[in-house]
C-alpha positions as CSV (number, residue, x, y, z in Angstrom):
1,X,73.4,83.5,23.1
2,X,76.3,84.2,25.7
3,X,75.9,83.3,29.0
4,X,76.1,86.8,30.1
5,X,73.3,87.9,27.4
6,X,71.3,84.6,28.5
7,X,71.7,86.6,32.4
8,X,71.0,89.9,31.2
9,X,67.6,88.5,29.4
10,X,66.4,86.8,32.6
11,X,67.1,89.8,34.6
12,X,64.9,91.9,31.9
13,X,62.0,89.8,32.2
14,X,62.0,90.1,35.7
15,X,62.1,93.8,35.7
16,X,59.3,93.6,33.1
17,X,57.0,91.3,35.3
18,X,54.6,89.4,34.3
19,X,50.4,88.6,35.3
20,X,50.0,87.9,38.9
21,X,47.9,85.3,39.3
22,X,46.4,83.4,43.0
23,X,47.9,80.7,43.2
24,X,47.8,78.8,46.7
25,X,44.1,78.8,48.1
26,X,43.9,79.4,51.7
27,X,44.0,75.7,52.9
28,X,46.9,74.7,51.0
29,X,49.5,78.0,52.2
30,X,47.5,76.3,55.9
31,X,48.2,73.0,55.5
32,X,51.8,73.5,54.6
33,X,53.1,76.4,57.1
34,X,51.2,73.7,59.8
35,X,53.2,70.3,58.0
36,X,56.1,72.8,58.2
37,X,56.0,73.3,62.1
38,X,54.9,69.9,63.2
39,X,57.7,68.5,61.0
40,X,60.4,70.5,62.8
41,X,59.0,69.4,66.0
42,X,58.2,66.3,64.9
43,X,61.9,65.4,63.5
44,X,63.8,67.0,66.9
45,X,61.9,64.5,69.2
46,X,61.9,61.5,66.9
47,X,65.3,61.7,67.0
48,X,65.5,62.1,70.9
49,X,63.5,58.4,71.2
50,X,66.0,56.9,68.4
51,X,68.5,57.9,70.7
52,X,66.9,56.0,73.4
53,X,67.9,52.6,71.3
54,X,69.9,53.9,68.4
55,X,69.7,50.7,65.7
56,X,67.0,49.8,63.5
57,X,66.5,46.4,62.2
58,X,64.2,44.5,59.7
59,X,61.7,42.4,60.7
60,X,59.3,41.5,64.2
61,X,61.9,41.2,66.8
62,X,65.4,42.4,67.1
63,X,68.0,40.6,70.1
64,X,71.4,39.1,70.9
65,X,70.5,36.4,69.0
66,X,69.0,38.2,66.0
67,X,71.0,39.5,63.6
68,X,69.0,41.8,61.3
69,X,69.9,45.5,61.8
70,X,70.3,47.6,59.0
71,X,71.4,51.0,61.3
72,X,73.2,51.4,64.3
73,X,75.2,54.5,65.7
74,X,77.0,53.3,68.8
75,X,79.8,54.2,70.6
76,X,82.7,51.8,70.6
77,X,85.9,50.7,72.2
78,X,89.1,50.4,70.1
79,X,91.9,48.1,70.4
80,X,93.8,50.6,72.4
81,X,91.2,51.3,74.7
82,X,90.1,54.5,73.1
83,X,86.0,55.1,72.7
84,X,84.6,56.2,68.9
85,X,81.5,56.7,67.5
86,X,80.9,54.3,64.9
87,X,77.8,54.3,62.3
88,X,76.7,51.2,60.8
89,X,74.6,50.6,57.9
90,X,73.7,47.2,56.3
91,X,76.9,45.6,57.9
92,X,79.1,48.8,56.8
93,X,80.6,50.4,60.1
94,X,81.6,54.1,59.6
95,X,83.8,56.4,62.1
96,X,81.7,59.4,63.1
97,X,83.4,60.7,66.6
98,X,81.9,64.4,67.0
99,X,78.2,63.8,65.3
100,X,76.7,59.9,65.7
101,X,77.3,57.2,68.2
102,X,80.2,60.0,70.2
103,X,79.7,63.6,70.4
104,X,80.5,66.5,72.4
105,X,83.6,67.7,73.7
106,X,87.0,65.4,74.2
107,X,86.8,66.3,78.2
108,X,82.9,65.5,78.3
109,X,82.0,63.0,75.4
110,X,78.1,62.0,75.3
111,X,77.9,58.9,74.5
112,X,74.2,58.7,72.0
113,X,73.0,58.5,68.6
114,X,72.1,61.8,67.9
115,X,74.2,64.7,69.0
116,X,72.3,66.7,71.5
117,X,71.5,70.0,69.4
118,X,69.7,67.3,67.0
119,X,67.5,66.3,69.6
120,X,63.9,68.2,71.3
121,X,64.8,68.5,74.6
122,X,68.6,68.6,73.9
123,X,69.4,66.2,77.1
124,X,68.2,62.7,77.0
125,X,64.7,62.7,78.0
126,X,62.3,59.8,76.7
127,X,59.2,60.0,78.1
128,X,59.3,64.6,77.1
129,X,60.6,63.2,73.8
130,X,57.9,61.3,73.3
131,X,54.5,63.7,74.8
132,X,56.0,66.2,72.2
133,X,56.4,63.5,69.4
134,X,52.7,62.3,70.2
135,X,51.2,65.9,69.8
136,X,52.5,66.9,66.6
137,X,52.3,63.5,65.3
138,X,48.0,64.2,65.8
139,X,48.6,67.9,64.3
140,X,50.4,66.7,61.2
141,X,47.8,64.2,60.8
142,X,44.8,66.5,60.8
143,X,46.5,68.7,58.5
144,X,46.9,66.1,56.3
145,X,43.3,65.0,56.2
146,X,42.2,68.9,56.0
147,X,44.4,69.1,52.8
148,X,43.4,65.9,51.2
149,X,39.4,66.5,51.8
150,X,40.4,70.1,50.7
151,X,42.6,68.9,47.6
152,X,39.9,66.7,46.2
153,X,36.6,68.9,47.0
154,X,38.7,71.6,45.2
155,X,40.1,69.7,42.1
156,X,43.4,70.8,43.4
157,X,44.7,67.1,43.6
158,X,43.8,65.7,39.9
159,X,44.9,69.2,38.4
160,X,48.0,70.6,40.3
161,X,49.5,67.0,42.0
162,X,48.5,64.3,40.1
163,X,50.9,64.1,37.0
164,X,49.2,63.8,33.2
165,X,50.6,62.3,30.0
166,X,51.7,64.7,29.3
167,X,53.5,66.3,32.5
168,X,55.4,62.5,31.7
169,X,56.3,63.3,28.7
170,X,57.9,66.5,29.5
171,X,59.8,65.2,32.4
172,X,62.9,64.9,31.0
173,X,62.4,68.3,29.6
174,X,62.2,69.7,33.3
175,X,64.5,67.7,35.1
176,X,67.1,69.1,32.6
177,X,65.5,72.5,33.5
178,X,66.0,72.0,37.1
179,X,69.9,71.1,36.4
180,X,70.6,73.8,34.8
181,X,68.8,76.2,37.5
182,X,66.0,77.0,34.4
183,X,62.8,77.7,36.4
184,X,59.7,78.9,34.0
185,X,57.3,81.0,36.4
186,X,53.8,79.5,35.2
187,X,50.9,79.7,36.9
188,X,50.9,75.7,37.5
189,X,53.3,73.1,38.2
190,X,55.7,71.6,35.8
191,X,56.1,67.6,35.7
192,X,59.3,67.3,37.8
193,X,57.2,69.3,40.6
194,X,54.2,67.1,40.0
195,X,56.0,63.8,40.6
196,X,57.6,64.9,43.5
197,X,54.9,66.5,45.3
198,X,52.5,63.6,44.6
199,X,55.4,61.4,46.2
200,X,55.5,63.2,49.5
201,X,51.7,64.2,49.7
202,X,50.3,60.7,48.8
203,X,53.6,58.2,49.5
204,X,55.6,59.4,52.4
205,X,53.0,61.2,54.4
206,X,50.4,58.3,54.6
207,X,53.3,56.1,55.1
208,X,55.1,57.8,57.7
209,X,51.4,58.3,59.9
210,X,50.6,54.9,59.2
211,X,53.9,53.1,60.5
212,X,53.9,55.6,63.6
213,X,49.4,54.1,64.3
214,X,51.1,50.6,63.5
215,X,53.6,51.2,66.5
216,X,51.5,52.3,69.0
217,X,50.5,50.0,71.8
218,X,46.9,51.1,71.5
219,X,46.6,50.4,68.0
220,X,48.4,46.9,68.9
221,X,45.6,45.9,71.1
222,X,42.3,47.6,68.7
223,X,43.6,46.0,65.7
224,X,46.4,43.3,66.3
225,X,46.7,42.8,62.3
226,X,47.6,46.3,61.9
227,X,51.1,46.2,62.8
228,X,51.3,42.8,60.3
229,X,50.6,45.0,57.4
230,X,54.2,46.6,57.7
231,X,55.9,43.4,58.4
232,X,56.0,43.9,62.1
233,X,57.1,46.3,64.8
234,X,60.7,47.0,64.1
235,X,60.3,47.0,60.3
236,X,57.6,49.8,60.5
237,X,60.4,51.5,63.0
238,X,62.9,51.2,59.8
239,X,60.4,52.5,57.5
240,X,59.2,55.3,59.7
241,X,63.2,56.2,59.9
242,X,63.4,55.6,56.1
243,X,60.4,58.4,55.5
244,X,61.4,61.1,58.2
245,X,65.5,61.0,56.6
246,X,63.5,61.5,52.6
247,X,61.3,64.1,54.0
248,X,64.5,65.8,55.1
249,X,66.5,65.5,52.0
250,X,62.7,66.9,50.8
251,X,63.2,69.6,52.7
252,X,66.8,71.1,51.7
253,X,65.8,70.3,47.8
254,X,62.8,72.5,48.2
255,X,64.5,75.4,50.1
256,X,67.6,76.1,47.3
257,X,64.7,75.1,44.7
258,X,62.9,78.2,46.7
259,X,66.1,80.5,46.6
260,X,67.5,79.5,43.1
261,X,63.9,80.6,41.4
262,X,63.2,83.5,43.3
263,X,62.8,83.8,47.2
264,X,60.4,86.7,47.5
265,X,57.9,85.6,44.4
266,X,58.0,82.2,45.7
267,X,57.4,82.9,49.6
268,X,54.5,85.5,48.3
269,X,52.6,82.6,47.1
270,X,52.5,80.5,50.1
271,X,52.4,83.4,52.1
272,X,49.5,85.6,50.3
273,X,48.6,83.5,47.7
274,X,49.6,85.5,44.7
275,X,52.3,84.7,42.2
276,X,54.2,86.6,39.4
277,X,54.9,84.5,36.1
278,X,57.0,84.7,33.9
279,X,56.2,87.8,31.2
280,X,54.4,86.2,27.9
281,X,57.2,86.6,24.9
282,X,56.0,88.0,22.1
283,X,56.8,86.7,18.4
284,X,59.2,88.3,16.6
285,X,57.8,90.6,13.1
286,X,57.5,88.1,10.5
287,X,58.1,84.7,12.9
């Protein structure tokens, strides 16, 4: 089959429809429009207390005489006087004048990690950065909690989340799938979407609330060992980092993944709940 035919067929079936089916109960289109939200609000004003000290580094403490960063974006002076942004990551130092370490205009350079349309409030403002990071850090938490308690009374965890032998099986199968921009409307998830669904929902989210309880003061003084767990405060910092720049690259997979298979069946789901699949085919006379 031509390419064109191959377009032509998928346009068909389309046109043809197939059974609409409910699938997104009520807590999970809740839980995710609320994640969605808290996550834009959440990654605007992270980025505004990076700014305030714009390196990361491994381990308890970090200093002059410490030498265990693993990111930095810094403005720097040249040999010729001239100031730069530079971006540095495990030792390797980057020019990025106009978007880390130096941004703005050439008359009024801002001198800070983060440009300031990347940052909630735009100007540098700790302590505002920091209220608004706290508040939707609790919201995306209790969403979380609602989903999982939700997810398991339901059944929704083991059977839509949790991949099966033989969701492993197929994985090649669908990553291929996914290459090629070959989506298969059925009414559950395939084992590419399993794997990495389960990675967000049960890796990075618990991870990412759990360094941001291991860094706060009162959490240091309730349960000292906490922060331990994560190899102390400025390695839970990195990892916190780590998680909020995979939920981002998360975030742009999932949106072409939305447009590629078809925006307004797939924003019905989370929207309404209902979902079109594909049309069954039918065997050919005598298959």
């Amino acid at each position: 089959m031509s390419m064109v035919d191959d377009v032509e067929s998928r346009c068909a079936s389309v046109r043809e429809g197939g059974e609409v089916i409910y699938r997104h109960r009520v807590a999970t289109r809740l839980t995710h429009w609320t994640w969605a939200i808290a996550l834009f609000f959440l990654l605007l004003s992270g980025l505004q207390i990076f700014n305030a000290h714009p390196t990361l580094y491994i381990g308890k403490q970090s200093g002059f005489e410490f030498d265990n960063s693993v990111l930095s974006m810094r403005p720097m002076r040249n040999a010729d006087g001239s100031v730069d942004g530079y971006t540095t990551v495990l030792g390797q130092r980057f020019k990025t004048t106009g978007l880390f370490g130096m941004s703005g205009s050439a008359e009024n350079p801002s001198y800070r990690g983060f440009p300031a349309w990347a940052t909630l409030p735009s100007y540098q403002d700790l302590a505002t950065g920091r209220v608004i990071h706290f508040f939707f850090a609790w919201v995306f938490a209790a969403a979380f909690l609602i989903w999982l308690f939700s997810s398991l009374v339901s059944g929704h965890l083991r059977r839509d989340i949790l991949p099966s032998l033989d969701d492993i099986k197929s994985l090649p199968r669908s990553i291929g799938d996914h290459l090629q921009f070959r989506f298969h409307r059925e009414d559950h998830y395939n084992g590419l979407q399993k794997f990495a669904y389960a990675a967000v929902l049960l890796l990075v989210f618990p991870l990412i609330i759990l360094t941001g309880l291991a860094m706060s003061p009162g959490m240091n003084a309730a349960w000292p060992w906490f922060l331990d767990l994560f190899g102390g405060r400025q390695t839970a910092r990195s990892i916190h980092f780590l998680c909020m720049a995979l939920l981002v690259v998360f975030f742009l997979v999932h949106v072409v993944m939305i447009v590629a298979a078809g925006p307004l069946n797939e924003m019905r789901s989370i929207l309404t709940g209902w979902y079109r699949t594909d049309p069954e085919k039918k065997e050919e006379p005598g298959a």
